[in-house]
PDB file of N, CA, C and O in Angstrom:
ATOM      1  N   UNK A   1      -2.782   6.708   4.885  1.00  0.00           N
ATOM      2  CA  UNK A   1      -2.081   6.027   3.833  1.00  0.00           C
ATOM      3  C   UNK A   1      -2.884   4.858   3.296  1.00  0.00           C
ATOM      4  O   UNK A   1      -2.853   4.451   2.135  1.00  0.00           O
ATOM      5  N   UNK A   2      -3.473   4.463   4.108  1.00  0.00           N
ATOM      6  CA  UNK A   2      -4.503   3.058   3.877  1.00  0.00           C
ATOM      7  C   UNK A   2      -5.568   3.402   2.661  1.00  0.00           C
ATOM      8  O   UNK A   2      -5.675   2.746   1.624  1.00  0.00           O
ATOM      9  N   UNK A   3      -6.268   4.477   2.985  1.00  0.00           N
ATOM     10  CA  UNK A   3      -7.278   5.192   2.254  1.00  0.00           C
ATOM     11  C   UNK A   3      -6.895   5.414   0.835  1.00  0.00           C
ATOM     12  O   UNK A   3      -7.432   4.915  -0.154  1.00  0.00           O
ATOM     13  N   UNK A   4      -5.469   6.576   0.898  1.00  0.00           N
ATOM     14  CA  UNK A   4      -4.814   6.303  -0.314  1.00  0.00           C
ATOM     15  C   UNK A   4      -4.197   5.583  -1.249  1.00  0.00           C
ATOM     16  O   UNK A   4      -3.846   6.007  -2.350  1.00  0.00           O
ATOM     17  N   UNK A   5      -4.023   4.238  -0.734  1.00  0.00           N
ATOM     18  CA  UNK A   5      -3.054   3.078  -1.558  1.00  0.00           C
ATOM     19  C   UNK A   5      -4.327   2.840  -2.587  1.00  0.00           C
ATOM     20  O   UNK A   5      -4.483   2.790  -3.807  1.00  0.00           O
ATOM     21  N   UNK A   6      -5.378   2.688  -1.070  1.00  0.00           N
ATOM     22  CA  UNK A   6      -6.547   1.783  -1.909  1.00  0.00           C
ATOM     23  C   UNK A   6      -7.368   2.875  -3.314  1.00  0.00           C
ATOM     24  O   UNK A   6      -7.650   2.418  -4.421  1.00  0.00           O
ATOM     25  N   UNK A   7      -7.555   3.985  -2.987  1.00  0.00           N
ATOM     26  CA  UNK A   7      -8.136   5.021  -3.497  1.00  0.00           C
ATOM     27  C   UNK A   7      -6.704   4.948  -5.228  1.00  0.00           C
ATOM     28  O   UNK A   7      -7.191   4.999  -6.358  1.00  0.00           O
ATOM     29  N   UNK A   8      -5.683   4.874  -5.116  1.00  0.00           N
ATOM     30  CA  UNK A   8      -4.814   4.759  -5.914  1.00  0.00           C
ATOM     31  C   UNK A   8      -4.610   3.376  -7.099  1.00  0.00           C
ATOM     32  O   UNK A   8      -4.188   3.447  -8.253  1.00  0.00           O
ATOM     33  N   UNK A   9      -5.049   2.223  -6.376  1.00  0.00           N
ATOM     34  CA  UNK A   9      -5.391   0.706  -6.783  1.00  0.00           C
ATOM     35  C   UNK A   9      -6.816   0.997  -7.299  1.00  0.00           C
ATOM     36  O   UNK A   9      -6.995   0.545  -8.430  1.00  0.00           O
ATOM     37  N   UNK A  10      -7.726   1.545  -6.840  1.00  0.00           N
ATOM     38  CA  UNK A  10      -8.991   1.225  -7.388  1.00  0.00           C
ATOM     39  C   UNK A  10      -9.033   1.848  -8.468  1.00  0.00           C
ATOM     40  O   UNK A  10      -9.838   1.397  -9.283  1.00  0.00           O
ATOM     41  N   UNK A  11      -8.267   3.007  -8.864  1.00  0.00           N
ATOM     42  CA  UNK A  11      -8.622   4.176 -10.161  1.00  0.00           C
ATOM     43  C   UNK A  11      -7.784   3.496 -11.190  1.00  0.00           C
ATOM     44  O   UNK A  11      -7.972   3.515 -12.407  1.00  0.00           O
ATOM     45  N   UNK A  12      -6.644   2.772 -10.402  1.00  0.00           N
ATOM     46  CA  UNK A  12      -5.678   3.227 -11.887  1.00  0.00           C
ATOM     47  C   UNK A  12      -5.289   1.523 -12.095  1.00  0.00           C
ATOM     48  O   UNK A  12      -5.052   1.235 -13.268  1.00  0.00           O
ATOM     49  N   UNK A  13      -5.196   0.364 -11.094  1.00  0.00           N
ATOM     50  CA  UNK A  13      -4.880  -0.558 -11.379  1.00  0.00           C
ATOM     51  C   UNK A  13      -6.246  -1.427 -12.192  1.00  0.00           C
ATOM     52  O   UNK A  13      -7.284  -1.655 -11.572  1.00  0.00           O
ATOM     53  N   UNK A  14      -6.050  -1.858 -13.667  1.00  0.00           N
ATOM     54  CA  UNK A  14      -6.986  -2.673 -14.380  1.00  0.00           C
ATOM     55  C   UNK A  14      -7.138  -4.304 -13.730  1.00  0.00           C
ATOM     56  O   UNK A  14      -8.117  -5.046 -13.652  1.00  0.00           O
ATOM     57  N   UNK A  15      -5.979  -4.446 -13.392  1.00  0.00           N
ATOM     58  CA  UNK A  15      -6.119  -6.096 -12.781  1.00  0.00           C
ATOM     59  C   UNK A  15      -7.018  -6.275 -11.821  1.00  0.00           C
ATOM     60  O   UNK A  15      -7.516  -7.397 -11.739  1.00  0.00           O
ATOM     61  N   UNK A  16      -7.341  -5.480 -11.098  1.00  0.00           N
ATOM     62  CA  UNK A  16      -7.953  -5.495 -10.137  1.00  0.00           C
ATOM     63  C   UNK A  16      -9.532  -5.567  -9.994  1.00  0.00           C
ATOM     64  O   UNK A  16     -10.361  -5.855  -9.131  1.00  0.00           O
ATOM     65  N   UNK A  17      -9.494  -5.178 -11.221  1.00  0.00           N
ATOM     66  CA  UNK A  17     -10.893  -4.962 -11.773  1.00  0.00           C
ATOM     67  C   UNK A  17     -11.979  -6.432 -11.888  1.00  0.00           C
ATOM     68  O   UNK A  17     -11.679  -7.528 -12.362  1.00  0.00           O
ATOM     69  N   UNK A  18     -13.319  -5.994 -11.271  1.00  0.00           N
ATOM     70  CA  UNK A  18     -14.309  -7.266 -11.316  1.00  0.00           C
ATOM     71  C   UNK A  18     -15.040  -6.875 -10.058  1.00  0.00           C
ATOM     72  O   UNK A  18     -14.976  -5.767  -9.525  1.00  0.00           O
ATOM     73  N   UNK A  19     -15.859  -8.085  -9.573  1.00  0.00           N
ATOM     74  CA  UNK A  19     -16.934  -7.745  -8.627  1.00  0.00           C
ATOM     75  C   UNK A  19     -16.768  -6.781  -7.280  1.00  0.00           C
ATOM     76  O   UNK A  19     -17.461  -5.854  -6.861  1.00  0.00           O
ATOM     77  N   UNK A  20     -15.381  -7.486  -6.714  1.00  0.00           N
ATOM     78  CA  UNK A  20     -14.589  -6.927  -5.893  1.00  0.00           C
ATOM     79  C   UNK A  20     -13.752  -6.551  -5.707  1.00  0.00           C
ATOM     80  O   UNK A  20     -12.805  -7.000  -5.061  1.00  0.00           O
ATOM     81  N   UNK A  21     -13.971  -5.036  -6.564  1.00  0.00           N
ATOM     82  CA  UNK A  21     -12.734  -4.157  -7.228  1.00  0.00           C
ATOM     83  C   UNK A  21     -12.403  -3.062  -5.610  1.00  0.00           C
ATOM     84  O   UNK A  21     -11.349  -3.086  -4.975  1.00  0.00           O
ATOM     85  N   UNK A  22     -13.275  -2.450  -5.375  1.00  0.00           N
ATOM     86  CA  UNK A  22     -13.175  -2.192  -3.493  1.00  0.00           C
ATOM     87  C   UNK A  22     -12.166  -2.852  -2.591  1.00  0.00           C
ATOM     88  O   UNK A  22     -11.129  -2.470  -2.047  1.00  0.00           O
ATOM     89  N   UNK A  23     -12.853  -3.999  -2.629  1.00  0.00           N
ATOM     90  CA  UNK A  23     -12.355  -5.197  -1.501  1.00  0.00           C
ATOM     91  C   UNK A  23     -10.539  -5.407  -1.829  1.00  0.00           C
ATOM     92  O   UNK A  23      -9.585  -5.101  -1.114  1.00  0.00           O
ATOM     93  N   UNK A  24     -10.575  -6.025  -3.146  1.00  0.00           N
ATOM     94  CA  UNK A  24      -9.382  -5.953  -3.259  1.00  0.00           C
ATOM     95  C   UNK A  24      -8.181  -5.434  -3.076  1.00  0.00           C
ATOM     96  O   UNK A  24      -7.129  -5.910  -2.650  1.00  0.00           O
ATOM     97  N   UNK A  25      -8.801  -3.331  -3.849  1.00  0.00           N
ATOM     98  CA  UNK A  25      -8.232  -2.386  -3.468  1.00  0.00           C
ATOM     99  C   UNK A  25      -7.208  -2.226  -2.094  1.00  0.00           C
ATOM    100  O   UNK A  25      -5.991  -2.209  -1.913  1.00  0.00           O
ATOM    101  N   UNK A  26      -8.226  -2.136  -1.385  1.00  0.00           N
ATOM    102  CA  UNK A  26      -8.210  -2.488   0.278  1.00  0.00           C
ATOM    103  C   UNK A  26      -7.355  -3.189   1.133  1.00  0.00           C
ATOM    104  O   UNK A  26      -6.766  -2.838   2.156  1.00  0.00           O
ATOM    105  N   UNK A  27      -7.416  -4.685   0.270  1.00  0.00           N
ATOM    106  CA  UNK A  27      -6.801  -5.470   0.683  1.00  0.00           C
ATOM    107  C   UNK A  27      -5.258  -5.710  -0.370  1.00  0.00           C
ATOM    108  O   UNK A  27      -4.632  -6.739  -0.117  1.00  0.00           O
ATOM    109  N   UNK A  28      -4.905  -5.137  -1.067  1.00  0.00           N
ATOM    110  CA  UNK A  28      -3.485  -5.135  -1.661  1.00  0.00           C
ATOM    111  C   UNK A  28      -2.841  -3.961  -1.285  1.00  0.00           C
ATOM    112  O   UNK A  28      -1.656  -3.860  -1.603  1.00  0.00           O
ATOM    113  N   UNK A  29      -3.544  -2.755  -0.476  1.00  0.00           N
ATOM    114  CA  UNK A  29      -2.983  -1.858   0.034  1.00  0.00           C
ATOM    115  C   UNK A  29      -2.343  -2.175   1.586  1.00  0.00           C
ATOM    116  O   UNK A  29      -1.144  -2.054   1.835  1.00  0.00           O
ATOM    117  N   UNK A  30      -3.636  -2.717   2.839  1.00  0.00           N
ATOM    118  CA  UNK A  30      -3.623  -3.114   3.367  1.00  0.00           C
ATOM    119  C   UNK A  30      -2.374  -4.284   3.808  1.00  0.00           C
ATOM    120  O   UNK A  30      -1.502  -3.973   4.620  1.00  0.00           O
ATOM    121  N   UNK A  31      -2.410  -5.296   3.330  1.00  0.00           N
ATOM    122  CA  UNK A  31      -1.178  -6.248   3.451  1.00  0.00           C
ATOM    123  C   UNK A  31       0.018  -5.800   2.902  1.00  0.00           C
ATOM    124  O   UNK A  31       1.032  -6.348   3.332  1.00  0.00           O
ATOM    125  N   UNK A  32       0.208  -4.533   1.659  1.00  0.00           N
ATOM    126  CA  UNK A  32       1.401  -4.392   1.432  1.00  0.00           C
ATOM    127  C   UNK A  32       1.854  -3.139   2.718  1.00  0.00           C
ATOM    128  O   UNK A  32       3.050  -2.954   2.946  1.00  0.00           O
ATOM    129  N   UNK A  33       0.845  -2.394   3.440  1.00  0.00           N
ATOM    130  CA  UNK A  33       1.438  -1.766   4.482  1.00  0.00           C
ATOM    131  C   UNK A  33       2.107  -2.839   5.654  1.00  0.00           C
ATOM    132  O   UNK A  33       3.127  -2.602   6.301  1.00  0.00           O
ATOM    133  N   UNK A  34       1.303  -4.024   5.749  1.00  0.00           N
ATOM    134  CA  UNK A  34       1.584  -4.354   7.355  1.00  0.00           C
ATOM    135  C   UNK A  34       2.390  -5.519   6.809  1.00  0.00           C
ATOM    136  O   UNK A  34       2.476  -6.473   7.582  1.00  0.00           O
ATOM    137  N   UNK A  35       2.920  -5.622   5.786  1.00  0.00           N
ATOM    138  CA  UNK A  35       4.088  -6.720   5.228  1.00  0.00           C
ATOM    139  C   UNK A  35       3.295  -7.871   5.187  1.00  0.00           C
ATOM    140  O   UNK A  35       3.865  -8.562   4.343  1.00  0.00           O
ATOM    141  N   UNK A  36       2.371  -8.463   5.571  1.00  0.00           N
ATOM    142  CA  UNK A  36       1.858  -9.725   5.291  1.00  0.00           C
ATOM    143  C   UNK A  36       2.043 -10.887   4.167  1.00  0.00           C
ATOM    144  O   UNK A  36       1.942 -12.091   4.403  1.00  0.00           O
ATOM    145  N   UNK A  37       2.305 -10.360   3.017  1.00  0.00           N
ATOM    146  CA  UNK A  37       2.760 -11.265   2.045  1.00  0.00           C
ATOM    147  C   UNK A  37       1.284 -12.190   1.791  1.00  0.00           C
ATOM    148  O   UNK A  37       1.505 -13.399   1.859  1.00  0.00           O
ATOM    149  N   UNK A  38      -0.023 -11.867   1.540  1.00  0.00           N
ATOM    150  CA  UNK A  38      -0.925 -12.584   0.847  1.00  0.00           C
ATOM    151  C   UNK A  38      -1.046 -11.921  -0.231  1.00  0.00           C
ATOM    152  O   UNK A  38      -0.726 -10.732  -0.256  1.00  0.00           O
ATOM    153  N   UNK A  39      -1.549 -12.588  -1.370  1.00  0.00           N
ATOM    154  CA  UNK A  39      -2.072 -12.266  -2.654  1.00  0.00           C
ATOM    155  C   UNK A  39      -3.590 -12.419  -3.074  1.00  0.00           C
ATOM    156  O   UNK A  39      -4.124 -13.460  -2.692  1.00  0.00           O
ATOM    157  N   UNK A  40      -4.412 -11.477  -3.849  1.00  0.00           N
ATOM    158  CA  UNK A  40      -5.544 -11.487  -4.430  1.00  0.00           C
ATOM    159  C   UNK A  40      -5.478 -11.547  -5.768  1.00  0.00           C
ATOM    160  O   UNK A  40      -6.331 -12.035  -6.510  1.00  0.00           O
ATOM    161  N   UNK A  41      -4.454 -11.045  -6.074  1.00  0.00           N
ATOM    162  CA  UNK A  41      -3.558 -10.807  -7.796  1.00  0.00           C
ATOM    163  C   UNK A  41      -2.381 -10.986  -7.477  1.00  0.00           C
ATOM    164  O   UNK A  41      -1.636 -10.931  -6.498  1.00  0.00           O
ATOM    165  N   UNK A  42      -2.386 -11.279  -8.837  1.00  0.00           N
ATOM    166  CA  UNK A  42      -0.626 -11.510  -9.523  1.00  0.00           C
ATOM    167  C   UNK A  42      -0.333 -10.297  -9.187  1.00  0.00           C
ATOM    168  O   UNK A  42      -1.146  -9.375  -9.126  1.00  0.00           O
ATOM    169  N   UNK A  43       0.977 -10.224  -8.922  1.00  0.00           N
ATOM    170  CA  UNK A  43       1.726  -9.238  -8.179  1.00  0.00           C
ATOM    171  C   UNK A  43       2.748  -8.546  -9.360  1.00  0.00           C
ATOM    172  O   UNK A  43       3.282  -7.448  -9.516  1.00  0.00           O
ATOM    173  N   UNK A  44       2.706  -9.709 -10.021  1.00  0.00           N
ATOM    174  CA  UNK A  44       3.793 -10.188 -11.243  1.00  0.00           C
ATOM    175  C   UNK A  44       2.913  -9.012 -12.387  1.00  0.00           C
ATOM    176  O   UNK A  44       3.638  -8.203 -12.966  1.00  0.00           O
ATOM    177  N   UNK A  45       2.009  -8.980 -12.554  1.00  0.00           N
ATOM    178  CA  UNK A  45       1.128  -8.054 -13.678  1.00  0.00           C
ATOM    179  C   UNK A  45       0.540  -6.902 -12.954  1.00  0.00           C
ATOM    180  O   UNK A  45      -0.592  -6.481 -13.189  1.00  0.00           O
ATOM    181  N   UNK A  46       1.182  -6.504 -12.243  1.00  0.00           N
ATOM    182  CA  UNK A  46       0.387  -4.995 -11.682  1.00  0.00           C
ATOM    183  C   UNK A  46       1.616  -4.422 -12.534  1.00  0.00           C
ATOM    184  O   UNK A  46       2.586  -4.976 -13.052  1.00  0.00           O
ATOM    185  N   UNK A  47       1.141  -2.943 -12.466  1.00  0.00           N
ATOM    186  CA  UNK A  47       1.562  -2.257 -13.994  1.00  0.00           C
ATOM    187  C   UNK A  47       2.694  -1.726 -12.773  1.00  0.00           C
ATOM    188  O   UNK A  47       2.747  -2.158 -11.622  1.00  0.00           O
ATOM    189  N   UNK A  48       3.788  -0.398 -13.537  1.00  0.00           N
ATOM    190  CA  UNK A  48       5.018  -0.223 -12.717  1.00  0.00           C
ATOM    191  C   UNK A  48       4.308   0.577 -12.132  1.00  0.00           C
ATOM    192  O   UNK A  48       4.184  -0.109 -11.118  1.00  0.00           O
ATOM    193  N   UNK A  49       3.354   2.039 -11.774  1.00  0.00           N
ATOM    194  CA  UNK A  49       3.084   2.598 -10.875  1.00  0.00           C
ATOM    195  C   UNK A  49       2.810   2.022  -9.817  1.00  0.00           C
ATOM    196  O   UNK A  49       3.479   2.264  -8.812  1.00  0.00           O
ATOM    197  N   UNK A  50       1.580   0.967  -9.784  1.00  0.00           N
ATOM    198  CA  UNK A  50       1.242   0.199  -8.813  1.00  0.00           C
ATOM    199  C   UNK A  50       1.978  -0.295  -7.904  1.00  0.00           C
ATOM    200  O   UNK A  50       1.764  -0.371  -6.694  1.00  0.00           O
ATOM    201  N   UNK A  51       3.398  -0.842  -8.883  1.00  0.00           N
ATOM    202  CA  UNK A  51       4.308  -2.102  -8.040  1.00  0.00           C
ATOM    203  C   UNK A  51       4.874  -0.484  -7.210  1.00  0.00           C
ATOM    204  O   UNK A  51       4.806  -0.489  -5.980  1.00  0.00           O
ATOM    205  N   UNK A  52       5.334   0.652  -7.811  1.00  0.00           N
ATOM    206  CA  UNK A  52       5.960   1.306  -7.077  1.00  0.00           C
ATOM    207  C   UNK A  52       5.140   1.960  -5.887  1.00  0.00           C
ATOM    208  O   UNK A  52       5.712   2.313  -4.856  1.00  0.00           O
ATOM    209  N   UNK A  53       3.726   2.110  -6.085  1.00  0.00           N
ATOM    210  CA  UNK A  53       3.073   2.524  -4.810  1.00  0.00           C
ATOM    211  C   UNK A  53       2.902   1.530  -3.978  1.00  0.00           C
ATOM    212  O   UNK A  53       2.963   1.682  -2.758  1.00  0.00           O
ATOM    213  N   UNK A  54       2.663   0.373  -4.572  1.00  0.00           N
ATOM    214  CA  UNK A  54       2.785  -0.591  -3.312  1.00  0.00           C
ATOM    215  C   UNK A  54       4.233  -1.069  -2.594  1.00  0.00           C
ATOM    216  O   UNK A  54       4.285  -1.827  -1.625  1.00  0.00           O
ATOM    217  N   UNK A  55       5.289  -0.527  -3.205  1.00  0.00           N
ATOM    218  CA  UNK A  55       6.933  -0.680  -2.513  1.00  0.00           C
ATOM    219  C   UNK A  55       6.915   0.508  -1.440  1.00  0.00           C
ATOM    220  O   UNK A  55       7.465   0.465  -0.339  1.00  0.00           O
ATOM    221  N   UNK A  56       6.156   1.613  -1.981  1.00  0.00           N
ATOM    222  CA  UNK A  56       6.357   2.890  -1.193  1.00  0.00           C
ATOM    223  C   UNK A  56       5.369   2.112   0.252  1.00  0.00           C
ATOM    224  O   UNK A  56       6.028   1.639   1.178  1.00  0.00           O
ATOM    225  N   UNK A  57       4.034   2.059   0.303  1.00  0.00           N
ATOM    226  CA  UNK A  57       3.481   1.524   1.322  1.00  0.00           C
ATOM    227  C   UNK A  57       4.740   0.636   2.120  1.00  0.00           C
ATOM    228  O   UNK A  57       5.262   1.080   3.142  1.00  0.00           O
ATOM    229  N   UNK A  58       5.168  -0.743   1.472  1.00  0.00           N
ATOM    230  CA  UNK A  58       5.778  -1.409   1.939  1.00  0.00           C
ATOM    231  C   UNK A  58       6.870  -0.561   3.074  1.00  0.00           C
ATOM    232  O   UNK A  58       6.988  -0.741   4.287  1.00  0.00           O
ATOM    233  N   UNK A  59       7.521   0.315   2.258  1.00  0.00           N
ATOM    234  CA  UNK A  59       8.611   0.729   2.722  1.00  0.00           C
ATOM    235  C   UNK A  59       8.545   1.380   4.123  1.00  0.00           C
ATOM    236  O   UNK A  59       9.231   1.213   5.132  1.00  0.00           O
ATOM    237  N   UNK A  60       7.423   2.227   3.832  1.00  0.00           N
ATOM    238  CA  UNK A  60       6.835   3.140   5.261  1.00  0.00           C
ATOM    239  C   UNK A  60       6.467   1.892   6.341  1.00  0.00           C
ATOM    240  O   UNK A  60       7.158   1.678   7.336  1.00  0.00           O
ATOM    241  N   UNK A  61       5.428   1.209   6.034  1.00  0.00           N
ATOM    242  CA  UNK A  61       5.181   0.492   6.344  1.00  0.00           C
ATOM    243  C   UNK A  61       4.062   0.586   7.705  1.00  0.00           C
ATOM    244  O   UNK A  61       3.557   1.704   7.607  1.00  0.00           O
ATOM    245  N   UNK A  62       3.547  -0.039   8.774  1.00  0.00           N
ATOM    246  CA  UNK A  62       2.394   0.738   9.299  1.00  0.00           C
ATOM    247  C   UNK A  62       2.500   1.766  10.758  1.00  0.00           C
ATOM    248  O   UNK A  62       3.458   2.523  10.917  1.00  0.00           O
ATOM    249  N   UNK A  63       1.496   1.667  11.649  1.00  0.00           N
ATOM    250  CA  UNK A  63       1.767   2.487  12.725  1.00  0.00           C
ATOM    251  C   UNK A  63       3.049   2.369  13.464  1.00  0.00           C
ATOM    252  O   UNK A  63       4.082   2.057  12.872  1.00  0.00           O
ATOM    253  N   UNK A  64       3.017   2.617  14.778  1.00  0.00           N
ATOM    254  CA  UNK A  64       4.066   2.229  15.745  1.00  0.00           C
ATOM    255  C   UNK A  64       3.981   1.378  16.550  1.00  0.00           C
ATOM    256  O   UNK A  64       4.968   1.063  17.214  1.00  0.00           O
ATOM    257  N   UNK A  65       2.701   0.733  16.722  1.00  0.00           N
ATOM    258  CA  UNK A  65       2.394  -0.019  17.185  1.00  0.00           C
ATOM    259  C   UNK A  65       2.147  -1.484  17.014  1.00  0.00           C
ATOM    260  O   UNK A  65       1.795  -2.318  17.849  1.00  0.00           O
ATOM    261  N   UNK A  66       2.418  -1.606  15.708  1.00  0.00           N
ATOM    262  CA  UNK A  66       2.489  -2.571  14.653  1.00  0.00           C
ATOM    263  C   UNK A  66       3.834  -3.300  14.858  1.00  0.00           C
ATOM    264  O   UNK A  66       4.864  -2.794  15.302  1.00  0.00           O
ATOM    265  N   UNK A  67       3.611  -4.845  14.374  1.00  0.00           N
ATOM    266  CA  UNK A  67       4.895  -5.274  13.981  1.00  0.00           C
ATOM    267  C   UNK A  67       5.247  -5.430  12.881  1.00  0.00           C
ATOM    268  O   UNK A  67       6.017  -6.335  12.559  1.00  0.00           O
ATOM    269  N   UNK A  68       4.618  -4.337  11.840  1.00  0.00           N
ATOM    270  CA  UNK A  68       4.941  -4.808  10.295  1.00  0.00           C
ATOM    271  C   UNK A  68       6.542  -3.772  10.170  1.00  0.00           C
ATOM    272  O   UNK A  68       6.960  -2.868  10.894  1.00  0.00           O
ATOM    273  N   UNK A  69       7.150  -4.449   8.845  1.00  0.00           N
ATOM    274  CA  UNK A  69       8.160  -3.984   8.887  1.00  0.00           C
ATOM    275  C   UNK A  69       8.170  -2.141   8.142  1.00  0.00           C
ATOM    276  O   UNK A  69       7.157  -1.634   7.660  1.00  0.00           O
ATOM    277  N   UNK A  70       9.066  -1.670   8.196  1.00  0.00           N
ATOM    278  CA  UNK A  70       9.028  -0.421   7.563  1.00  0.00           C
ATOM    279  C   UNK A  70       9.196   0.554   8.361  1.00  0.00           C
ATOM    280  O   UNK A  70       8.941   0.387   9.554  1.00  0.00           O
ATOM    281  N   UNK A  71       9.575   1.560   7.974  1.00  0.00           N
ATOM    282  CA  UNK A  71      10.245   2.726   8.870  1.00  0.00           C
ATOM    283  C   UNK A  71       8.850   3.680   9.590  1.00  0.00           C
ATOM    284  O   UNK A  71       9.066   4.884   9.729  1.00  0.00           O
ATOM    285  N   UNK A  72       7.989   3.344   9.864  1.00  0.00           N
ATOM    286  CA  UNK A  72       6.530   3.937  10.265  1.00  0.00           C
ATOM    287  C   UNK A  72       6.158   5.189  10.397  1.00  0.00           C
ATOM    288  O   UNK A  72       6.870   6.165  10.634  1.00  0.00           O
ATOM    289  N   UNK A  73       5.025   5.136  10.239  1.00  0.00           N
ATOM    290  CA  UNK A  73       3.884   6.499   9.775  1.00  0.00           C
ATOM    291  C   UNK A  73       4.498   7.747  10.385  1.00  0.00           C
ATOM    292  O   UNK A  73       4.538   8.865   9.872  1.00  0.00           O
ATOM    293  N   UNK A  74       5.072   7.285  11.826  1.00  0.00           N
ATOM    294  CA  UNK A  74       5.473   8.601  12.395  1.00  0.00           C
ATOM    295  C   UNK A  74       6.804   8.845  12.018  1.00  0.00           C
ATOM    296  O   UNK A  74       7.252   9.892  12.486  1.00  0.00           O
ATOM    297  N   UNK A  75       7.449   8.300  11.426  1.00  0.00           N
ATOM    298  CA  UNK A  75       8.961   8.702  11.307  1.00  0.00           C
ATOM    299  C   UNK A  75       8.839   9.184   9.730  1.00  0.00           C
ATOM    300  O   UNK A  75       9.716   9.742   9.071  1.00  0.00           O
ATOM    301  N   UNK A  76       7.625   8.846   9.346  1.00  0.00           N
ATOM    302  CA  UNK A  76       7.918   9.684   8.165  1.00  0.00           C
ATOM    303  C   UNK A  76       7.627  10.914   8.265  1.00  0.00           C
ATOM    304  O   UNK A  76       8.111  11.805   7.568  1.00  0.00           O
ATOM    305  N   UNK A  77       6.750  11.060   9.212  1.00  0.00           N
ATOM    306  CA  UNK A  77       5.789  12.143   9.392  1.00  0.00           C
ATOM    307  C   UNK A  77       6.843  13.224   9.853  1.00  0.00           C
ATOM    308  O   UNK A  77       7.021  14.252   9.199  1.00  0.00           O
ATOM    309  N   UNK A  78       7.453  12.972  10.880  1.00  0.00           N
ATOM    310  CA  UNK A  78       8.585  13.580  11.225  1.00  0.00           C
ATOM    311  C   UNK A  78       9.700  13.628  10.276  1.00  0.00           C
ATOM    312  O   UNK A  78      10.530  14.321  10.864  1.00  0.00           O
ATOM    313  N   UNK A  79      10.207  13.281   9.119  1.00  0.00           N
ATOM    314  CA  UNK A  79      10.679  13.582   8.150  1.00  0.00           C
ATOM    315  C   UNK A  79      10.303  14.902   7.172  1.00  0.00           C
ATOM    316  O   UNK A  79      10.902  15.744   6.503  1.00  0.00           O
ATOM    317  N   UNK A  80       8.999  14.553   7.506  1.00  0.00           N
ATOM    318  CA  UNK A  80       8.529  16.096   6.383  1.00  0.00           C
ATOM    319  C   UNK A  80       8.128  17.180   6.797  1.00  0.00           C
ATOM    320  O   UNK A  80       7.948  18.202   6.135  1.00  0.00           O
ATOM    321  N   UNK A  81       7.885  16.931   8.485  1.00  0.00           N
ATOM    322  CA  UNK A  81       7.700  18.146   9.258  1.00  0.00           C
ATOM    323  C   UNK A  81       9.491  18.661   9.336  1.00  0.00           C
ATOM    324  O   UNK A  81       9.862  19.519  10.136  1.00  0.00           O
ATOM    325  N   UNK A  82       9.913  18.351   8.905  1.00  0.00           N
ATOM    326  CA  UNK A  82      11.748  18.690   9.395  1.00  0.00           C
ATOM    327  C   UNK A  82      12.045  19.443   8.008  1.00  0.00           C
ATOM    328  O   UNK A  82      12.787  20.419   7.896  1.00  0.00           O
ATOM    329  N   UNK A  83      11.214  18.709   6.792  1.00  0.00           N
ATOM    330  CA  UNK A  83      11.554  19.824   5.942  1.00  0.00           C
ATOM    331  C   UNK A  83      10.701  20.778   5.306  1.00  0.00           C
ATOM    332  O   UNK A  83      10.960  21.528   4.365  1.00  0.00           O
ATOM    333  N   UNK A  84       9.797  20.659   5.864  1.00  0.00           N
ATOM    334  CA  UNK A  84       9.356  21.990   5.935  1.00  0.00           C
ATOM    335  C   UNK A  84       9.429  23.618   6.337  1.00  0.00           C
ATOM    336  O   UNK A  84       8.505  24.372   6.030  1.00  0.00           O
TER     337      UNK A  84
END
């Protein structure tokens, strides 16, 4: 999911854009999985896909081993193996 937030931020979000368009990526995917609450950008001007892929990260939120908030990697995982 990490790979993809960022892979998703780097193509399509413009704000993000400049020297450390990577880094950023990375790191607005990154903190919106493990709930951290830092900013690199306005949060306020990411376009609506963005805000909604980064709510979806939020929501899942990270491993199981983690204390970030969100219903985690494996319970989703087990969600879609169930409907399959």
């Amino acid at each position: 999911m990490l790979v993809g937030g960022t892979t998703v931020i780097y193509f399509t979000e413009p704000e993000v854009r400049g020297g450390e368009q990577l880094l950023k990526s990375f790191f607005k995917s990154m903190t919106s999985m493990t709930t951290v609450g830092l900013n690199t950008t306005d949060t306020g001007s990411l376009s609506l896909p963005i805000l909604l892929a980064v709510t979806f990260l939020m929501y899942v939120g990270a491993s199981p081993s983690g204390t970030a908030g969100g219903m985690k990697i494996t319970t989703l995982t087990a969600m879609l193996a169930i409907l399959k």
